[in-house]
N, C-alpha and C positions, 0 to 999 in steps of 0.2 A: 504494500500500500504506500509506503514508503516514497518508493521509487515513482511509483504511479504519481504520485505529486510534484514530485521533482520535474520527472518527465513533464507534466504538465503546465507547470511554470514556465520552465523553458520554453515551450512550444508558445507560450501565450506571449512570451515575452519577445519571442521571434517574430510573432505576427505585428505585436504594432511594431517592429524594425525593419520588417522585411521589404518594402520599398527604397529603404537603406542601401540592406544588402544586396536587391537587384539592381542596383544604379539608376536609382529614381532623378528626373533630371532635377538639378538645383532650385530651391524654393526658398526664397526668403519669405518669413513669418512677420518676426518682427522687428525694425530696425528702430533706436533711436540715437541720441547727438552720444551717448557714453556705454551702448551695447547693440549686438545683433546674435537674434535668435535664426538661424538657418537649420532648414531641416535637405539633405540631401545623400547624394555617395559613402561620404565620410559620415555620416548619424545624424544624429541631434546636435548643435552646433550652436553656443553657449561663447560669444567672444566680445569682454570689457576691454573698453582702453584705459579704464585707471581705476587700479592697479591694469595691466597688461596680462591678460589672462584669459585662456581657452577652456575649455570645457565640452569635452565630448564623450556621447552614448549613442549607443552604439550593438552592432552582433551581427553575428552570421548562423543562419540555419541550414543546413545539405539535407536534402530531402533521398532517397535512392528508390526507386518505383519499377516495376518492370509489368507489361503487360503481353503476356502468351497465349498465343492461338495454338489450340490443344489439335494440330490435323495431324502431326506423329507421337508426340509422346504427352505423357498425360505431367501435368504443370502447371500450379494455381498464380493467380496475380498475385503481387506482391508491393505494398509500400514501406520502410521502411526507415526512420530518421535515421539516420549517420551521425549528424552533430547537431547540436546547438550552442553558442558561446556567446552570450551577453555580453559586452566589455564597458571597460569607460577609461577616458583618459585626460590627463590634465596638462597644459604648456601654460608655466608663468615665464613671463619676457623671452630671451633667445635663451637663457642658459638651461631652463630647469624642466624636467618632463617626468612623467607617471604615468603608467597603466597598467590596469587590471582587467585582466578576463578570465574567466571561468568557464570548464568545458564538461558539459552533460555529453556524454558519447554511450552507446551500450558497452562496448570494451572499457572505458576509464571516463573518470569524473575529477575533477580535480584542478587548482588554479593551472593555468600557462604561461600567461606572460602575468607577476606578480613584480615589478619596480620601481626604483628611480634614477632618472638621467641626471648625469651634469654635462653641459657643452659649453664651457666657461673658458677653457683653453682653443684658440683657434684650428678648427678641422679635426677637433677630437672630442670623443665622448666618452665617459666615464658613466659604467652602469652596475647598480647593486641590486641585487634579486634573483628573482626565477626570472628564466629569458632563452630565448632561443639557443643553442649551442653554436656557435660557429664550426661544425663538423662539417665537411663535405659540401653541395651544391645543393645537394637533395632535397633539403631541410631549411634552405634558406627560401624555397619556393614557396607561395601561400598553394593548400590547396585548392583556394578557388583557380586558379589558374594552371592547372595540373589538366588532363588531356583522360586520362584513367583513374577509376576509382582506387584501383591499388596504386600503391607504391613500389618501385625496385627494393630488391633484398637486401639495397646498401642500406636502405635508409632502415631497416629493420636492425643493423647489427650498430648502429652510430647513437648515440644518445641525440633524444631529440629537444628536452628541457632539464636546463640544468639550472641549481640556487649558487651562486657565485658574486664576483665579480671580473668585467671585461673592463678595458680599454679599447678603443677600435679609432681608426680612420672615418671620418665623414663627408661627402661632397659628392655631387654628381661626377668633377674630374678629378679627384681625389684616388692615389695608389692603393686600393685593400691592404689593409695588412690589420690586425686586432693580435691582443696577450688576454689572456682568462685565466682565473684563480678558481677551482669548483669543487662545492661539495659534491661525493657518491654515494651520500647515503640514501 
């Protein structure tokens, strides 16, 4: 029963985001001389000019469905959630960033990205939390833009969130390179 509610939150909490998550085109709400309320791509959109300060809510739902025409083998329909993850996140002025999100899945439940940014030193960021891993290619893709429901076998053997701290390079023409400190427990 538990679950049933969980599940069911999520899904409720996906529906009013889910023009979000399909890339609803851009919608201003409400603007005035010292905030704008925007609802679009990026979520619910929350941005003062004083203090300087964003605010964003936000989620992604994966629905997986499949529908079979039974003229060889016998094979019922199917819908199935895959995910649901609510998030939010916070930018005060350039230097400082937060986000949270939370992932309802049938296999795992549990935060994903849980941090905080500094970008206070020019083209570099400093982050403390649970947060992506910089392993491999794989893992740095979102799945919405992935091509297949599964994944290759790399991204099964790589950790995929780790609680640490990174340092990384930043910028569109900026060299990659990041150093990460992480717990394995």
């Amino acid at each position: 029963m538990r679950d049933l509610i969980g599940w069911a939150g999520a899904f409720a909490t996906c529906l009013l985001l889910a023009p979000a998550a399909a890339g609803a085109a851009w919608l201003d709400l409400h603007e005035s001389e010292d905030a704008e309320l925007s609802f679009g791509r990026r979520g619910l959109v929350l941005a003062l000019d004083e203090p300087e300060l964003e605010v964003r809510v936000g989620g992604r739902f994966h629905l997986d469905a499949a529908a079979i025409d039974e003229d060889q083998r016998r094979a019922d329909d199917d819908v199935e959630v895959r995910r649901a993850r609510p998030f939010g996140a916070v930018k005060l002025g350039d230097d400082w960033r937060a986000k949270a999100d939370y992932e309802f899945a049938a296999d795992r439940n549990g935060w994903r990205n849980l941090y905080v940014e500094w970008r206070g030193l020019y083209r570099t960021a400093v982050r403390v939390g649970n947060q992506i891993a910089p392993m491999g290619l794989e893992n740095q893709a979102s799945s919405n833009h992935v091509v297949f429901v599964e994944r290759s076998l790399a991204e099964t053997l790589a950790a995929r969130f780790l609680t640490g701290v990174s340092v990384r390079r930043t910028g569109r023409l900026a060299m990659p390179w990041g150093r990460a400190a992480w717990s394995l427990k």
